[in-house]
N, C-alpha and C positions, 0 to 999 in steps of 0.2 A: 576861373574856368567855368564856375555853375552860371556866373552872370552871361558868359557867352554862350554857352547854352543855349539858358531862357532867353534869349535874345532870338538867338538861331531858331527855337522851337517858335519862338511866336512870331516870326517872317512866316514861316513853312504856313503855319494855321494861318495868317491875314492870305496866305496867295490861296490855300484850299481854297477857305470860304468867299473870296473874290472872285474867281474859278466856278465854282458851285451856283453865288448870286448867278453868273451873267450865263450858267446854263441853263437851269431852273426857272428865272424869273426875267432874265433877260431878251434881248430880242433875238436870240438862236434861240428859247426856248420857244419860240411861237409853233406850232403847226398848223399844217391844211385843215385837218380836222378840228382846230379850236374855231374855226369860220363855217363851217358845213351850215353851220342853224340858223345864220343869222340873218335875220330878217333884212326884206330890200331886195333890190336886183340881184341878178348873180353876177360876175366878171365873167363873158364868154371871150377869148381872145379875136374870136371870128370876128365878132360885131365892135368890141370896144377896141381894140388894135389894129383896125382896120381904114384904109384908106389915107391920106396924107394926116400926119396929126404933128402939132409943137410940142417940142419942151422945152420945157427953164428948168435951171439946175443949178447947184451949188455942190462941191466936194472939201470935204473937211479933213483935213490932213491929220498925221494922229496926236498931235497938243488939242482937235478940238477944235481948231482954229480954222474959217474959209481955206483955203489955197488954190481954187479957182470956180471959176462959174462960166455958166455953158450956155448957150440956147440950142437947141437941136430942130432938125425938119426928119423928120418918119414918113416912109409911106410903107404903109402894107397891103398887099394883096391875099386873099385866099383863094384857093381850090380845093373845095370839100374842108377836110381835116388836114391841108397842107397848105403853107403859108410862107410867105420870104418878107421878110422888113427888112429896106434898105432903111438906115440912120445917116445924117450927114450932122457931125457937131463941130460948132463954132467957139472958142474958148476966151477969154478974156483978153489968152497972151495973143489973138491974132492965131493958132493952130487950128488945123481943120482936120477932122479923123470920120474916117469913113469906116461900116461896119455894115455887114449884109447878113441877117438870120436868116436862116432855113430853119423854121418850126414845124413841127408835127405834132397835133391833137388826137388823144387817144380818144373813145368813146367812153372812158372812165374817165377823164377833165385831166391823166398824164401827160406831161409836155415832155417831147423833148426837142431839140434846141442845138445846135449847130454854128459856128461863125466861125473866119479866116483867123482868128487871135484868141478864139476858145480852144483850150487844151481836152481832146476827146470830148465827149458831148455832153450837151446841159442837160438836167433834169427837173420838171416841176408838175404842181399838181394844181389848176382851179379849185378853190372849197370857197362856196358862198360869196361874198364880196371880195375876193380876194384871191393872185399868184400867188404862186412862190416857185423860186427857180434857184436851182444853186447849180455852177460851173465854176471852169479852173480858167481863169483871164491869162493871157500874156501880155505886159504892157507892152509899149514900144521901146525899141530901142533908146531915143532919149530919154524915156523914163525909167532906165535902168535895167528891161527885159525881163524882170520879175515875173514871176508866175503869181497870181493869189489867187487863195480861196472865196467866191463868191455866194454871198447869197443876198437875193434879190425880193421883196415882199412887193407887191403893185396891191394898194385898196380901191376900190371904184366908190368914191365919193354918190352920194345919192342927186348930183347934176351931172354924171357923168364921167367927169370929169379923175384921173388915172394919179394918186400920187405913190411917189415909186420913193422907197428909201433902200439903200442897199450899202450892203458893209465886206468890206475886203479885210482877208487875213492871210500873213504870210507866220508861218508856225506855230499859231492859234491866238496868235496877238494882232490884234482889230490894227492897221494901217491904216485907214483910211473909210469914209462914210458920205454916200451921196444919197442926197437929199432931193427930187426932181419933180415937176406935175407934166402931165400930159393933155392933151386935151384936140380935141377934133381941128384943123386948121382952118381958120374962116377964110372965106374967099372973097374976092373983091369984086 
């Protein structure tokens, strides 16, 4: 009985302190505020999210492992501190998923953030080189209709240039992590 115990008791302490790691020191622990300082451009949504822009992408299922990759086409428009980004992605399998934001910029760099398969509305802040936006997704029905929890980092590379990684959780265990860059669409 004491062997299963200590057994039991030191499960319980490896899932704290794993717990703990990925709050603390992990990528939820990041905030707005650890970017305010840092030197280089700032991310303004206005200028750097704006107008037709690509991505590539890759999403990493939760072994770690690819389970699909994307190219996407962006356009966005602004008015003042109001903004809509149509996305249109194309997926590996041959699927195509469309998404339309409705952004709003505070005069304090608060976002908030709007879509047809966002549960209630997103929320984030610009600090320094860098978003952050966390919303509640509903996938699609082939993907099961799940809800998850999102949060989204975008850093502005000093060419410009937007990479986006973002992690989904359904009951505070990480599902799944996209990995993507952005960048202004060349024209021909």
């Amino acid at each position: 009985m004491e062997a299963l115990l200590f057994v039991l008791f030191g499960a319980i302490a490896v899932a704290g302190l794993t717990w703990l790691v990925s709050r603390k020191a992990g990528f939820l622990a990041q905030k707005p505020e650890d970017y305010a300082d840092v030197p280089g451009r700032s991310f303004d949504l206005r200028i750097h999210l704006n107008g037709p822009i690509t991505c590539e992408g890759v999403i990493y299922g939760p072994t770690g492992r690819v389970t699909s990759r994307f190219v996407g086409e962006f356009d966005a428009q602004w008015e003042g501190n109001r903004g809509i980004m149509k996305e249109r992605f194309e997926y590996d399998s041959g699927n195509v998923q469309h998404r339309e934001w409705n952004l709003t910029l505070g005069n304090d760099g608060r976002i908030k953030a709007t879509a047809p398969d966002v549960v209630g509305e997103g929320e984030g802040q610009q600090s320094g080189p860098t978003v952050q936006l966390k919303y509640r997704i509903r996938l699609p029905d082939d993907s099961g209709g799940h809800v998850l929890d999102t949060t989204d980092w975008m850093y502005l590379a000093p060419n410009g240039t937007i990479v986006n990684r973002s992690q989904f959780r359904k009951f505070g265990i990480k599902v799944a992590e996209l990995v993507a860059t952005m960048r202004p669409r060349e024209t021909a």
